[in-house]
N, C-alpha and C positions, 0 to 999 in steps of 0.2 A: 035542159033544152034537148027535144029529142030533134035527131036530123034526119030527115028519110034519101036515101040512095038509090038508086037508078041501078036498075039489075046489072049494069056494067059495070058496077060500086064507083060511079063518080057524081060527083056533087049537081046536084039541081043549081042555076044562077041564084036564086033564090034563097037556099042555103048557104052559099057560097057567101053572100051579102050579109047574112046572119052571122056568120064568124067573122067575115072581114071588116066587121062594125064594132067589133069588140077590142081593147088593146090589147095587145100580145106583148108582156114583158119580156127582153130579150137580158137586162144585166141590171139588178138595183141591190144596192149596199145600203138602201135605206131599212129604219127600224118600220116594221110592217105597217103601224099606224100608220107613220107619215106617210110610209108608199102607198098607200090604200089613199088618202086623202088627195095626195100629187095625181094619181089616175084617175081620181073623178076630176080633177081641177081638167088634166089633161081632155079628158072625155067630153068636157063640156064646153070646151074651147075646139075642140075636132068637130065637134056638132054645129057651134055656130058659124063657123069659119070653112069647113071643108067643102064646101056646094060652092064657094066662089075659089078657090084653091088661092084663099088671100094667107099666105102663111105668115107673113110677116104682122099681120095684125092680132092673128091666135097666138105667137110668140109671143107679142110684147104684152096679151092678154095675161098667159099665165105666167110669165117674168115678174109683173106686178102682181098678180095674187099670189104666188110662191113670196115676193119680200113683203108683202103686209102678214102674211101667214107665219114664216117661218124666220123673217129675218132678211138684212139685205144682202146682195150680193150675188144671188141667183142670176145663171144663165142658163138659155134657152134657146135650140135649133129645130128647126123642121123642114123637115124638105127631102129629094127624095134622090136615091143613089149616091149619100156622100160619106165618108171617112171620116173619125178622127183619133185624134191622140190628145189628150189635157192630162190639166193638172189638176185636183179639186183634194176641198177636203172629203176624209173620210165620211162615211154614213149619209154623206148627201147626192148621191147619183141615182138616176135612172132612165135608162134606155128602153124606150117602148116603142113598136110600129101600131101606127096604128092604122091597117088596113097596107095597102104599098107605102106609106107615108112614114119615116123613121121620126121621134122624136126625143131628144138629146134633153133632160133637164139636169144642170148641175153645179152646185156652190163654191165659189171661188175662196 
C-alpha cells in the first residue's frame, strides 16, 4: 500500500484511516497460523461491531469463535486505556490494537 505525505511529511486523514484500520500486533506468543487466523477472527468482529463502539458484543463474538475454533476456555477484552497482568497458558496470547482500541485475546 502506497501512502502519499504532505510536503510537511505528515499524514493525510485519509491515510491515517488506512493504517488505523488495520491491527497492529503489539505481544503474541501464538504459532503464526493460529495468530493469523485469531486477526482475521479479530478483524471481522472490529468491522462489524466498531461503528456502534458495542465492544462487549465483538468480545463475546470472538470468545465464542476462538472456543469452537481452537478449544474452550478462551478470554477476551476490548476497550480502550486499560492494564493488565494474567495468567494464561503458553502459546495462546495476543495483544492487538486495533486502531485506538486495545484488544486482549487469551487462553486460561
Amino acid at each position: 500500500m502506497a501512502i502519499s505525505a504532505k510536503t510537511d511529511d505528515t499524514l493525510s486523514d485519509a491515510d491515517l484511516k488506512k493504517l488505523m484500520s488495520k491491527p497492529l500486533i503489539k505481544h503474541s506468543d501464538m504459532p503464526s497460523e493460529m495468530g493469523n487466523e485469531t486477526v482475521e477472527i479479530l478483524t471481522m468482529a472490529m468491522d462489524k461491531f466498531l461503528a456502534t463502539k458495542n465492544y462487549e458484543a465483538a468480545s463475546q463474538f470472538i470468545k465464542t469463535t476462538l472456543d469452537k475454533k481452537f478449544g474452550a476456555t478462551w478470554q477476551c477484552v476490548i476497550g480502550e486505556g486499560f492494564g493488565f497482568e494474567i495468567t494464561c497458558q503458553k502459546k495462546f496470547l495476543l495483544y492487538v490494537y486495533y486502531g485506538p482500541t486495545g484488544i486482549l485475546c487469551y487462553k486460561c
